[in-house]
C-alpha positions, 0 to 999 in steps of 0.5 A: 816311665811315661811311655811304659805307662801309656802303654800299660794303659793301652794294654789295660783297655785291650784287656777290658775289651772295652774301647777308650772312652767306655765306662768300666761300670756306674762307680760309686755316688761319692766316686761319681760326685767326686767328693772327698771322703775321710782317707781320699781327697777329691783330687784323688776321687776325679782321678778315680772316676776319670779312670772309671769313666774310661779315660785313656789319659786318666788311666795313663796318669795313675798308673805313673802316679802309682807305678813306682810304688807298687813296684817296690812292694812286688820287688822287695817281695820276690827280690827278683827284678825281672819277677817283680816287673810283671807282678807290678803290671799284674797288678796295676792291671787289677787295681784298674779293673778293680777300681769301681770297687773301691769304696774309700775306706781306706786311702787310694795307697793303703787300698792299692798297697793291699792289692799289690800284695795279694797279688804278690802272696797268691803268685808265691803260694802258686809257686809251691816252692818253700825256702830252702833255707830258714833265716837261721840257717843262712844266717849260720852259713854267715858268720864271717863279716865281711863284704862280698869284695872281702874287704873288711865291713867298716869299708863297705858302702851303703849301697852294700848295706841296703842290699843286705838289708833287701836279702835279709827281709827276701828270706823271711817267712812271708807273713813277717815278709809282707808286713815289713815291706808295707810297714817298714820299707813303704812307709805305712802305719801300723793301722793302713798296714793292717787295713791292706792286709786285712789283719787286726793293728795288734797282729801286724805289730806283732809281726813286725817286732818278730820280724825286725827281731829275726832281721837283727839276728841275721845282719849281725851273724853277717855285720858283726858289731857293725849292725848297731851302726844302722 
């Protein structure tokens, strides 16, 4: 983990074409100051500024601080290991060059959450591919609960569980998709979801009722009764 952010950073730098040590851009006077603001601690914005600065081993650590859970955001997105790999080092990259333009208005988390989804929402858009199938239809093909090993749901293991769950949210619509990952596999609130994705507090609640209602629809078409047990 600490090598691939070392060299996460190295690339980061080549990237800037900027030596170690060069200061991206003057960041921001609270930044600078590295005062804490409502939504970021001060810890956070010395970690900011080093990274602004130019520091090699302040970008080294944010990207391991951050790294893991930007990850989980591309992954659960795309549901593809390989794909989310490289839309996590996309968007670490921009998180890094977007750095000197974080105001604190919002966490340091919220706002890198909210990059790493753009990130995610323009590469699936660049895709032009639509879904094959909707949810409902999927869930038509699956109406026999049982695991993949057939043997009977009561015997499969979590581990199974939580990849149907993941397979179920990867075949939702991206705007349902995209709140559920934020809000319900990341942990976000309502409000540091909507602030990531730029969408009012009303909007993403209601997406995400809509969401876990279609999710509810399609575990059961392939859980059976079992699904109440979750």
């Amino acid at each position: 983990m600490a090598e691939h952010a070392a060299q996460l950073a190295a690339g980061a730098l080549h990237l800037q074409g900027r030596p170690q040590g060069e200061a991206l851009v003057a960041p921001p006077q609270w930044v600078a100051q590295q005062t804490a603001t409502r939504y970021v601690s001060t810890a956070d914005a010395a970690l900011v500024s080093a990274c602004i600065a130019g520091d090699h081993t302040a970008w080294e650590a944010f990207i391991q601080r951050f790294q893991g859970r930007v990850f989980n955001v591309t992954y659960h997105m795309t549901h593809d290991t390989e794909r989310a790999a490289d839309l996590a080092q996309e968007a670490l990259l921009q998180v890094l060059r977007s750095l000197p333009r974080f105001r604190g208005e919002a966490s340091l988390t919220t706002w890198i959450h909210g990059l790493t989804m753009r990130v995610c929402l323009h590469h699936l858009r660049r895709e032009r591919r639509r879904q094959a199938e909707s949810w409902e239809e999927i869930a038509a093909d699956r109406t026999v609960p049982i695991s993949a090993e057939g043997r009977p749901l009561e015997q499969v293991s979590r581990r199974q569980v939580q990849q149907l769950v993941q397979e179920a949210v990867a075949q939702l619509p991206v705007p349902f998709r995209s709140v559920i990952v934020l809000h319900g596999l990341a942990g976000m609130t309502y409000e540091d979801t909507a602030a990531a994705l730029h969408l009012p507090v009303n909007t993403v609640k209601t997406r995400v009722h809509r969401a876990k209602a279609k999710l509810r629809v399609w575990l059961e078409q392939v859980m059976g009764d079992e699904v109440d047990a979750l």
